[in-house]
C-alpha positions in Angstrom: 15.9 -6.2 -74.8 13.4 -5.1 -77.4 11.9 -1.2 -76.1 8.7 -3.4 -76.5 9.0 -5.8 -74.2 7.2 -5.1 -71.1 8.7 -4.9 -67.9 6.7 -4.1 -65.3 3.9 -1.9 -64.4 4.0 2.3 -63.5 1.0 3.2 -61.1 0.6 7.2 -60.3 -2.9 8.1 -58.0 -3.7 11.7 -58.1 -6.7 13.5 -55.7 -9.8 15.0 -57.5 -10.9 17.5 -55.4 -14.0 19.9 -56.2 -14.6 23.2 -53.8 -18.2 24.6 -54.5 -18.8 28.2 -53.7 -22.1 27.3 -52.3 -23.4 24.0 -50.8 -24.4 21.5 -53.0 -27.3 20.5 -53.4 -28.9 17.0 -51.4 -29.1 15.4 -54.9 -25.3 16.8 -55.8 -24.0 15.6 -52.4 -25.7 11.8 -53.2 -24.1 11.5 -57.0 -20.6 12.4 -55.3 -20.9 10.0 -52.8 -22.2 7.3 -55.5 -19.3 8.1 -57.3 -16.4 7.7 -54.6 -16.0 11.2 -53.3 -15.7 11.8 -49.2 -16.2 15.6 -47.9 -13.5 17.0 -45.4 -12.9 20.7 -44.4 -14.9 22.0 -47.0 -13.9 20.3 -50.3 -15.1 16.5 -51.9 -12.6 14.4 -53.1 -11.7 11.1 -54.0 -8.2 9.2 -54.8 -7.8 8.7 -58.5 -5.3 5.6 -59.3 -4.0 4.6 -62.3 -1.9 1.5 -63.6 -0.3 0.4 -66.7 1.8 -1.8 -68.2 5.4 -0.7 -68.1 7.8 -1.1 -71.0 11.8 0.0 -70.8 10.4 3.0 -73.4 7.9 3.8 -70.1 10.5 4.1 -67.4 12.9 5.6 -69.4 9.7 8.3 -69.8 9.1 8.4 -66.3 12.7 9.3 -65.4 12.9 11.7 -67.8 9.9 13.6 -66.5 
């Protein structure tokens, strides 16, 4: 099989969380909601997937890792 070829796909998510040292202000707080982001205890965040087509060459990479 050519290291080409694809196999499948890899998906990760990682959480992008931002803590201000002051509250934010009521314009702040409406472009994080209109991007995705929630707030809980203290700190906005939202789940950050990504997905991509897999190729042997990949998964060897993600084993290796």
């Amino acid at each position: 099989m050519s290291n080409d070829q694809t196999i499948g796909v890899v998906q990760t998510s990682y959480t992008v969380a931002i803590t201000f040292s002051e509250r934010p202000t009521d314009e702040m707080r409406q472009r994080l909601k209109a991007a995705g982001f929630q707030f809980d205890r203290g700190r906005w965040f939202k789940n950050q997937p990504d997905s991509r087509m897999a190729t042997a060459e990949t998964v060897e990479q993600v084993l290796a890792a």
